[in-house]
N, C-alpha and C positions, 0 to 999 in steps of 0.2 A: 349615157349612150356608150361612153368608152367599156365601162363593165360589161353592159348585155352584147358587145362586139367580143370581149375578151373571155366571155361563159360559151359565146357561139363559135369560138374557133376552137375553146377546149373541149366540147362538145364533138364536134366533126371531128378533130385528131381521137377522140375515143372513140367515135364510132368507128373510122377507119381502122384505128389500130384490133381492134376488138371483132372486125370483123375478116380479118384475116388469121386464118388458123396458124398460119408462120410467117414470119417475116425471117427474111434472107438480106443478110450483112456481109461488108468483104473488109476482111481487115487486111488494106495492103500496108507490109513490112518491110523493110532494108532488106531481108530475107527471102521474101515474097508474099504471097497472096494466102489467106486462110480463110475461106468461106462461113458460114453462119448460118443452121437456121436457129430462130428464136419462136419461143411458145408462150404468145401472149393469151391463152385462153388457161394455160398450168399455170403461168406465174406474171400475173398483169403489171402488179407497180414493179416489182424486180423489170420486165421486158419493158416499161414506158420508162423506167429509170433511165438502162441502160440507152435508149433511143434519146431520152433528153441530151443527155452529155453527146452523141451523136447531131442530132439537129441543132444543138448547140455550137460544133467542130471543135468540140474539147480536146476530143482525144488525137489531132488530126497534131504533128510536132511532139509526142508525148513518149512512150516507149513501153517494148518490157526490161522489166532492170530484175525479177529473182527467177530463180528456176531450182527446185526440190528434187533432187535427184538420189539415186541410191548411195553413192556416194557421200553426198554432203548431207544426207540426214541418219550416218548409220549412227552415229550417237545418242538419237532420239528412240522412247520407246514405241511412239507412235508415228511409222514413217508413211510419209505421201510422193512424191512425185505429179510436179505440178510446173507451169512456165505462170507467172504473174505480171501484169503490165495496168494500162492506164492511169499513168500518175497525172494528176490534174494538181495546180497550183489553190492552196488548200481557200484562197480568197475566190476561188473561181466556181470551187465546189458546190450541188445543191448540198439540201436537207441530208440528213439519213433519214433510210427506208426502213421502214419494217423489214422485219425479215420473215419471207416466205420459203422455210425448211422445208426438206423433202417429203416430212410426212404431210403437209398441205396439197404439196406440187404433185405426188407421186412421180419425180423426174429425180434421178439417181448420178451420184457420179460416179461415170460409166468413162470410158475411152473416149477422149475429145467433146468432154460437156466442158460449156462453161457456166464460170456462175462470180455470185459477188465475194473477193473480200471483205473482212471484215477483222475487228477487235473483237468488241460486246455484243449482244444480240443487238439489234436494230441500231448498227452503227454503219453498216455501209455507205459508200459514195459512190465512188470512181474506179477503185481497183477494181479488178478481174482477175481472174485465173482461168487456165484449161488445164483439166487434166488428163494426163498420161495415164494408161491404163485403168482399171478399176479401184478408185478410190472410196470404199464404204465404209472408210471412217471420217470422212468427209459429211458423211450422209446423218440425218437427226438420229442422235442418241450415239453417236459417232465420236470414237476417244479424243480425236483430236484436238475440239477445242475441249476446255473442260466445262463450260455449261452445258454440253452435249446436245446442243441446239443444232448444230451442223449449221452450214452456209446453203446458200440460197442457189438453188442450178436453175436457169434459164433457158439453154439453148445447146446445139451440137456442130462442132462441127462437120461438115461432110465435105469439105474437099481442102486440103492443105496442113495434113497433118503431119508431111513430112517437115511442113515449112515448121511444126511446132517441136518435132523431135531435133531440127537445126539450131533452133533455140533453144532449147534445155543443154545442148552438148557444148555452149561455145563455155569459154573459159569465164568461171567464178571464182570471188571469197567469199567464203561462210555466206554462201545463197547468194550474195548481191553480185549481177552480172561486172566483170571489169568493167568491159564496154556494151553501156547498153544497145539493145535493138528497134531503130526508130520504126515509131510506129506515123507511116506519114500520114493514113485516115483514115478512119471506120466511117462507110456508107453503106444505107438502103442498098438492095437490088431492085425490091420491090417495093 
């Protein structure tokens, strides 16, 4: 009985999820507010991932702690610009996901996408990033990482990107923010 209760509530969460073309998140920060949509019909488990550790309230106490700037990546041959955040305590973490690359998603990193961290392919969890202007070497087949898989983009944001440009300018070493920027919750709108 307890199984056919627990197929029928993951059941309804995917029909809901799946039948909304975007779902819209607000990630309020120490900083302020950065709005979300997300694109569960481009990138389902990347966007049910990111919703788990939400419905969860992982990320609610968590932070962004790196930021890629022109500055601190001119020593690299492949440079990005990017603010990174949701550190989850690594016992608290699910599975890692596959990774759903851009050539899947058709979803690009463009000005304010965000998308998974990541190591190795299908090693994502909990980090995120957004990125600051157009990043296509982020994007599959992108120098970045070197398996050239690229990372996984899910969603954009559309209202609070100066709150991301406040974040990437406060004061680092070598990428890792001093002080980080708490991230007090990521929630639904809808």
């Amino acid at each position: 009985m307890k199984n056919i209760l627990l197929i029928s509530l993951a059941l309804t969460f995917s029909i809901q999820l799946f039948s909304q073309k975007i779902v819209k998140c607000n990630i309020k920060t120490s900083e302020g507010e950065i709005i979300l949509d997300l694109y569960p019909e481009k990138a389902p488990n990347t966007v049910a991932n990111f919703l788990k550790y939400i419905d969860a309230d992982l990320y609610s106490n968590s932070s962004f702690f790196r930021v890629c700037t022109s500055q601190n990546e001119a020593e690299r041959n492949i440079r990005i610009e990017v603010i990174q955040g949701g550190n989850v305590a690594d016992e608290k973490c699910f599975d890692p996901i596959e990774i759903e690359n851009t050539e899947k998603t058709g979803l690009l990193h463009k000005n304010g996408t965000i998308s998974m961290a990541r190591d190795t392919p299908n090693s994502a969890t909990c980090s995120f990033f957004i990125c600051i202007g157009n990043q296509p070497e982020l994007d599959f087949k992108g120098k970045r990482n070197p398996d050239g898989q690229g990372f996984a983009a899910f969603g954009q944001v559309t209202k609070g990107m100066d709150v991301v440009l406040k974040i990437q300018n406060k004061e680092n070493k070598k990428q890792s923010l001093v002080k980080s920027i708490s991230i007090i919750s990521i929630t639904r709108i809808n």
